[in-house]
TORVOMI-822769 format. One line per 4 residues: number of its first residue (from 1); for each residue x, y, z of N, C-alpha, C, O, CB. Coordinates in pm, whole numbers. Each point is the difference from the previous one (the first is absolute). Glycine has a CB too. Example, Ala and Ser with C-alpha at 12.3 -4.5 7.8 and 13.67 -1.06 7.14 Angstrom:
<atoms>
1> 1319:-569:780:-89:119:0:90:120:0:104:-2:66:-293:-115:59 ~ 154:222:-197:82:119:6:-77:109:73:51:111:17:67:-174:-232
</atoms>
This chain:
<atoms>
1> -2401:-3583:-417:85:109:-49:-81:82:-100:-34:-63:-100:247:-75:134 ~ -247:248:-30:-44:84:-96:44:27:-78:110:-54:-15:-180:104:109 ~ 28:52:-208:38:2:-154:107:43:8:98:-37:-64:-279:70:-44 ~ 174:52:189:113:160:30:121:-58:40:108:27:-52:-279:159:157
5> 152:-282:5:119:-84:28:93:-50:-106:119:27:-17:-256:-86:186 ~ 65:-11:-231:59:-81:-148:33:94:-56:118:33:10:-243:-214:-56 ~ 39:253:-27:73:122:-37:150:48:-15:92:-7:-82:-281:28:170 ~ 163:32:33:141:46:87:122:-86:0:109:48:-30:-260:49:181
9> 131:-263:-107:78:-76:13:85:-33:-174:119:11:-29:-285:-89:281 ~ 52:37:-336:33:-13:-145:66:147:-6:114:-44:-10:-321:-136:-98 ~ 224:308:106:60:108:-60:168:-6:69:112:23:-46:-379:130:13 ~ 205:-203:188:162:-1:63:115:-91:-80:115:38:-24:-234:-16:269
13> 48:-174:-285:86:-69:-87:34:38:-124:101:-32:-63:-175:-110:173 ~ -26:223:-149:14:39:-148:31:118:-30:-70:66:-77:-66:-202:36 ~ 266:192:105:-29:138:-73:14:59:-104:-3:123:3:22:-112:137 ~ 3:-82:-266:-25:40:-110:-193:95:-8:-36:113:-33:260:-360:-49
17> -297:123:131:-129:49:8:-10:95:118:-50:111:-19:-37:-316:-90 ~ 122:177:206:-54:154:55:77:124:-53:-33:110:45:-29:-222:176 ~ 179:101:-329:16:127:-50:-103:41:-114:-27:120:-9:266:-152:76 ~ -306:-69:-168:-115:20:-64:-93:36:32:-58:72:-81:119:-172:9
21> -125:75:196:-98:38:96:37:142:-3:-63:76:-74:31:-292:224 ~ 111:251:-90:52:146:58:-33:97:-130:-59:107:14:281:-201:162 ~ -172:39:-318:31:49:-73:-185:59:-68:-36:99:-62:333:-252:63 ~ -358:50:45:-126:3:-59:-113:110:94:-75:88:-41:139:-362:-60
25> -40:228:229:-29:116:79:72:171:5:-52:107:31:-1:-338:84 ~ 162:204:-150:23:132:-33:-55:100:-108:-20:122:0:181:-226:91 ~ -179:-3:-186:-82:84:-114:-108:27:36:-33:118:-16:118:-202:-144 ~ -208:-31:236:-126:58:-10:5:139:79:-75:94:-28:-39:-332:3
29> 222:241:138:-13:105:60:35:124:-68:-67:100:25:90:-238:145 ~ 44:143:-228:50:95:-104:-98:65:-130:-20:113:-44:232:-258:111 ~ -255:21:-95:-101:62:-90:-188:-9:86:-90:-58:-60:296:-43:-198 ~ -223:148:359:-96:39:61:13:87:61:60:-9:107:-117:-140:-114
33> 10:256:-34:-6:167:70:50:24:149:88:61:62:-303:-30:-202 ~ 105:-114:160:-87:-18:126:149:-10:111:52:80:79:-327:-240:-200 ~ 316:-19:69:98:-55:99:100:123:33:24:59:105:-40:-319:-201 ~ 81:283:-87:122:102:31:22:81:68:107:53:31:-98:-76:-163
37> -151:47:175:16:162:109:28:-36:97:82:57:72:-231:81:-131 ~ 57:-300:105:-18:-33:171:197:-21:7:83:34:84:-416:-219:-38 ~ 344:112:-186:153:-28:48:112:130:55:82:9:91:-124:-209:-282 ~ -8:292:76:134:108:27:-85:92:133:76:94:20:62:-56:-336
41> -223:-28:385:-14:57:100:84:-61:111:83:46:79:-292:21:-171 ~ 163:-171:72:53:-85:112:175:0:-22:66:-33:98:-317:-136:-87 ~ 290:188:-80:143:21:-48:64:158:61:106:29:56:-175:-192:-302 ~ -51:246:204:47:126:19:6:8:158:83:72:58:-181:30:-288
45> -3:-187:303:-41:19:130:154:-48:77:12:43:115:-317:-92:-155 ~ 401:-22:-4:72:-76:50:172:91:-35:107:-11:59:-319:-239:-91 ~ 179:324:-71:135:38:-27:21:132:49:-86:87:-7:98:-228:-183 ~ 144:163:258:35:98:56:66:161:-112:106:32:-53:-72:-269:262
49> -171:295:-197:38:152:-62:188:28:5:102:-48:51:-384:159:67 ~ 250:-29:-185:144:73:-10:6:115:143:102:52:46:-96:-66:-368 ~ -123:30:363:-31:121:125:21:-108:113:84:35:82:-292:165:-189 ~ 148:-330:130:23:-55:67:187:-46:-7:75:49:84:-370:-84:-89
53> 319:-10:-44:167:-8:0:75:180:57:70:34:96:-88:-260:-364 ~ -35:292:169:97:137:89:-93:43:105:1:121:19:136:-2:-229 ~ -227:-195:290:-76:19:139:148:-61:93:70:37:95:-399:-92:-170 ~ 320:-69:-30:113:-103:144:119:71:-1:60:17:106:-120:-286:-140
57> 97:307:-59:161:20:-5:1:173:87:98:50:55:-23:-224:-353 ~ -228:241:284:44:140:96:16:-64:121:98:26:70:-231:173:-172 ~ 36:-290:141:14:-62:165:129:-19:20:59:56:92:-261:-184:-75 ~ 280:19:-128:114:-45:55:99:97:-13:102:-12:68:-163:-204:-106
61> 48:305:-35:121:115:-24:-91:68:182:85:16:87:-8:60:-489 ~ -141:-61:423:-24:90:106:71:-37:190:55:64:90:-302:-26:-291 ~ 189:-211:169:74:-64:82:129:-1:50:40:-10:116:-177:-65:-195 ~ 207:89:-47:183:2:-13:48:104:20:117:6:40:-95:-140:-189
65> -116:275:122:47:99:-38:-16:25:216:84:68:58:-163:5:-429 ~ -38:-140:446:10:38:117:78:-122:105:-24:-3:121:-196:165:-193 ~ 312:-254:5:104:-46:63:98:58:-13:79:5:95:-153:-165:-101 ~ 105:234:-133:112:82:-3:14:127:99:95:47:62:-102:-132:-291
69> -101:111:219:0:139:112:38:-76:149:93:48:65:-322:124:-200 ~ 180:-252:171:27:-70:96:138:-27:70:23:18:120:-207:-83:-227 ~ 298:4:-16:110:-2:-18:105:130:-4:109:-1:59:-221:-193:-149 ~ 61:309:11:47:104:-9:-38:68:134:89:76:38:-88:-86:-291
73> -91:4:322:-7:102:154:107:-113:45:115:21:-40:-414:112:117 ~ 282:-237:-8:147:-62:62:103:27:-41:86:22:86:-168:-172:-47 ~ 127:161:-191:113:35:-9:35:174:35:112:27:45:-118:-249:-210 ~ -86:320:143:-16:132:38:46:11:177:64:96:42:-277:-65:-258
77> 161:-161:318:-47:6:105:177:-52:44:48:73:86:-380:-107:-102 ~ 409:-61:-25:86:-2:-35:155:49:15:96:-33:70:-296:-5:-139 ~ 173:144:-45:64:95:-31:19:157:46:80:86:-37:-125:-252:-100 ~ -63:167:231:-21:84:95:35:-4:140:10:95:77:-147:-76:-222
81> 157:-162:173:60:-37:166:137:-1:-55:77:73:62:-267:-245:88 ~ 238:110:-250:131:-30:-28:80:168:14:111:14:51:-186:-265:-230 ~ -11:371:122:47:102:22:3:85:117:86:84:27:-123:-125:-216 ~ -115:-3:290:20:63:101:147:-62:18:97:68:-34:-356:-22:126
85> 280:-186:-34:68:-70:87:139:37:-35:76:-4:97:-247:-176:-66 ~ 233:221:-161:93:74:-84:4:159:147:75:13:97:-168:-135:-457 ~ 14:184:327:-27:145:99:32:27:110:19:112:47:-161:-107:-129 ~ 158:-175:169:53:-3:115:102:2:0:74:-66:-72:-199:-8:134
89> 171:195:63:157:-10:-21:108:-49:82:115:-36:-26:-182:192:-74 ~ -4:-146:211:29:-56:136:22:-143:30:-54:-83:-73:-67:258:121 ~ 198:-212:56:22:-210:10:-136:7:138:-67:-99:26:458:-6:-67 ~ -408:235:110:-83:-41:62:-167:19:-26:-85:-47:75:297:66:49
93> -240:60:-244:-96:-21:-104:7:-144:-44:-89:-80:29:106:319:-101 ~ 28:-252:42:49:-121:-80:-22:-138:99:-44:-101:-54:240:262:-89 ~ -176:-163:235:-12:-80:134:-154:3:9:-55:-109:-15:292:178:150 ~ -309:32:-115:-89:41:10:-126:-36:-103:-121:-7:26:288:146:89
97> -106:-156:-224:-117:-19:-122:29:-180:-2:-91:-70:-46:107:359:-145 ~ 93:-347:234:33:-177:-4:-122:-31:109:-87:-87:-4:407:52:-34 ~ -299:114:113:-115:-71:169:-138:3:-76:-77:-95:15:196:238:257 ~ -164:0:-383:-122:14:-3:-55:-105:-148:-107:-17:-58:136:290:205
101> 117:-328:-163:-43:-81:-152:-14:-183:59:-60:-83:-69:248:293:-149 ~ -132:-242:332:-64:-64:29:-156:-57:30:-55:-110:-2:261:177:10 ~ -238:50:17:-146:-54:11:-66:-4:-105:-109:-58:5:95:129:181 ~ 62:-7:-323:-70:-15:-137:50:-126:-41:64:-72:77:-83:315:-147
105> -18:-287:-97:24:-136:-64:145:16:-9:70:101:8:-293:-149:-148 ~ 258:-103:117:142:-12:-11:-12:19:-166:-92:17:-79:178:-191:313 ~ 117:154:-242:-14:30:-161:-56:-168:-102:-41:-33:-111:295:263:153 ~ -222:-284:81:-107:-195:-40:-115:20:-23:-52:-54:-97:137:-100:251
109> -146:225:-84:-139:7:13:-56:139:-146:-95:-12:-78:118:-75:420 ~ 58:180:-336:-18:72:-98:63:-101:-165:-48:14:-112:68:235:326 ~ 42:-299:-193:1:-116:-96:-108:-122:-62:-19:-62:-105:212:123:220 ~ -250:-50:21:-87:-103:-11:-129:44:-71:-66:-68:-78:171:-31:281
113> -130:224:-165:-144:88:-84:30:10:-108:-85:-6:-89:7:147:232 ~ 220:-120:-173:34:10:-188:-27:-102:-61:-59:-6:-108:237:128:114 ~ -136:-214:58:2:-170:-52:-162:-50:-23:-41:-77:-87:284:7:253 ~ -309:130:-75:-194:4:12:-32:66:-67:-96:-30:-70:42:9:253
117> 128:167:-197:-83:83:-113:40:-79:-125:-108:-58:-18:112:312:127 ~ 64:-291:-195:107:-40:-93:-90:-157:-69:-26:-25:-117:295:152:290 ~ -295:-199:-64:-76:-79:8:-167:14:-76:-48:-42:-105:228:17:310 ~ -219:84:-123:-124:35:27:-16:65:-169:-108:-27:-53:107:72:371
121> 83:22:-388:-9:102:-120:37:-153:-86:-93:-16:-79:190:340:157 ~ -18:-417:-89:-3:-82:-56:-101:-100:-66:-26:-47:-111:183:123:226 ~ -216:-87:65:-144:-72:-48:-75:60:-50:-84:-71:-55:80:-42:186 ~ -18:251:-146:-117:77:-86:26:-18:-128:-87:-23:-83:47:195:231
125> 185:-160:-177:43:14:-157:-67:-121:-28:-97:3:-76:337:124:54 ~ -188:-269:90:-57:-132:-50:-105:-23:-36:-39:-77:-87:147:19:186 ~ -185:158:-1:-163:-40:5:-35:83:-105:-66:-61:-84:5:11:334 ~ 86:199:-283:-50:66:-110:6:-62:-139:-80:17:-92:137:161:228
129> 70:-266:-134:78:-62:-86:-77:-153:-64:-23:-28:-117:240:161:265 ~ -232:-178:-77:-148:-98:28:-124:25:-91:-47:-62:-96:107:68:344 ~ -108:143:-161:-101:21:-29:-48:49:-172:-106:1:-63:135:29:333 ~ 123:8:-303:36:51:-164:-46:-106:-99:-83:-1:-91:306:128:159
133> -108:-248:1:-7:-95:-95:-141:-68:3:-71:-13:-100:322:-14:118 ~ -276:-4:77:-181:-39:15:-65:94:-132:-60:-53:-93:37:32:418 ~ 39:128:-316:-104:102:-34:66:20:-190:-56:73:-82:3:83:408 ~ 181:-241:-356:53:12:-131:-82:-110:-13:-107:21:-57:347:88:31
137> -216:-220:64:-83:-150:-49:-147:3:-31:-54:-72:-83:206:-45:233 ~ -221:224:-62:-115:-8:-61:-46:51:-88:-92:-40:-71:76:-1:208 ~ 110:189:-147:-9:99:-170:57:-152:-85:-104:-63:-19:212:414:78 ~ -39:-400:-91:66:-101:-119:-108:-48:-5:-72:4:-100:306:-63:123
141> -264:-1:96:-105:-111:5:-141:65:-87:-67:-76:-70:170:-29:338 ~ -136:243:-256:-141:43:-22:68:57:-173:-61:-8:-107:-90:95:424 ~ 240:-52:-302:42:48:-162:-11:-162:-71:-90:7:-85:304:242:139 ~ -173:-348:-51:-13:-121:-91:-133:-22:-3:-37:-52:-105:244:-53:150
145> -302:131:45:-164:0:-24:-68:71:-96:-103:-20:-65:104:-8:267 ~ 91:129:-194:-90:122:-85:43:-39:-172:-58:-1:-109:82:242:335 ~ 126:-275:-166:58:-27:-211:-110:-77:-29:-99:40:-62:391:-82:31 ~ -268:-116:96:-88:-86:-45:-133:-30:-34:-46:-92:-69:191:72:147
149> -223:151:6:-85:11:-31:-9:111:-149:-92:-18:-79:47:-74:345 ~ 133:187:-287:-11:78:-80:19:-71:-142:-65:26:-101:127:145:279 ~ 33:-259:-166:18:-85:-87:-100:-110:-77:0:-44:-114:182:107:245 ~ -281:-90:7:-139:-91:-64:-70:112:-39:-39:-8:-117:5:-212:268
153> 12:295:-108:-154:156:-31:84:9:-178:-63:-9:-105:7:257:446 ~ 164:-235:-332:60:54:-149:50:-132:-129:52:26:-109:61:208:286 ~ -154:-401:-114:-16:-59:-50:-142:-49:-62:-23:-69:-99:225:75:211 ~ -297:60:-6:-168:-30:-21:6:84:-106:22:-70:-98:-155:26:331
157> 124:185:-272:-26:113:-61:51:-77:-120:-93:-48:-67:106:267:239 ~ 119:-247:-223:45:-11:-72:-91:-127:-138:-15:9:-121:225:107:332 ~ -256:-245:-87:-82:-84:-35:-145:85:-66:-58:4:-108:185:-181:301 ~ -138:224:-91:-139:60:-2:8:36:-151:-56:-77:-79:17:178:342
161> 107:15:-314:10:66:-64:25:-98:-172:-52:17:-110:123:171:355 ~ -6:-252:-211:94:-106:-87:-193:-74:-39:-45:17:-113:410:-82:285 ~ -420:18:-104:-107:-59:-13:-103:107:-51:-61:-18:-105:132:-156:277 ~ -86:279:-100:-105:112:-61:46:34:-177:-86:10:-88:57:125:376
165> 163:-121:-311:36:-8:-155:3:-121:-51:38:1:-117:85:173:132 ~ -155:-301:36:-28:-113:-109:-146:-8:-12:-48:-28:-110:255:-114:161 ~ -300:167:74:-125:33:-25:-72:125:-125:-87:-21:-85:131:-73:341 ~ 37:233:-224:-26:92:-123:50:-71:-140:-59:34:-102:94:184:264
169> 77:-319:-171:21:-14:-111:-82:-90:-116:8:-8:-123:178:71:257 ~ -259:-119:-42:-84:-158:-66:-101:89:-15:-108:-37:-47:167:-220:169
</atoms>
């Protein structure tokens, strides 16, 4: 078993010590130039802009905005047979447009595309909906990185400083 193993295994039982550990590595990183940058690049590299968030939300407003149109021509499409079919005045018009509506969808079947469209707009919401909360967890997630880290960078300084005035003072 290697060091690293033990290591690892002793911190899993102990986590008092691997929070000391943590605690100790956080500082060196904090107070080394160097690390802080590799850290917050790599931080910055991972977190979603404010352009990226109103990127997703034009997509998804764009998406919705072209199911609605979708919805609104059927209902347009609609409301336009309902009026021809109103126009007819005749029983043998009328006879006439029953023979030719047979061969189109029934009103089941025109039911059934609502029920698909209706559907189909549901699962997007879910999935957009999904994709939100995913995309909230990792802002929380990357905002508690940044406190905590802001919090060690502004605990080093403070040391730093605290020590640079007991040094000027002697």
């Amino acid at each position: 078993m290697s060091i690293l193993d033990k290591l690892l295994g002793e911190l899993d039982e102990e986590p008092e010590k691997a929070r000391r550990l943590a605690r100790r590595l956080a500082a060196d990183i904090a107070s080394e130039e160097h690390l802080r940058s590799l850290l917050l690049e790599a931080l910055l590299r991972e977190t979603a802009t404010k352009h990226d968030v109103e990127k997703l939300g034009d997509r998804i407003e764009e998406r919705i905005g072209k199911v609605e149109i979708g919805i609104s021509d059927l209902e347009e499409e609609i409301r336009t047979l309902r009026e021809e079919i109103r126009e007819l005045a005749t029983r043998d018009e009328l006879e006439r447009l029953r023979q030719e509506m047979k061969s189109f969808a029934t009103r089941e079947e025109l039911y059934q595309v609502r029920d698909e469209l209706r559907a189909e707009i549901a699962r997007l919401e879910e999935k957009l909906e999904q994709r939100i909360d995913r995309l909230e967890t990792r802002m929380d997630s990357l905002m508690k990185w940044i406190i905590g880290l802001l919090v060690t960078i502004w605990g080093t300084i403070v040391v730093a400083a605290v020590a640079a005035l007991r040094i000027l003072a002697h």
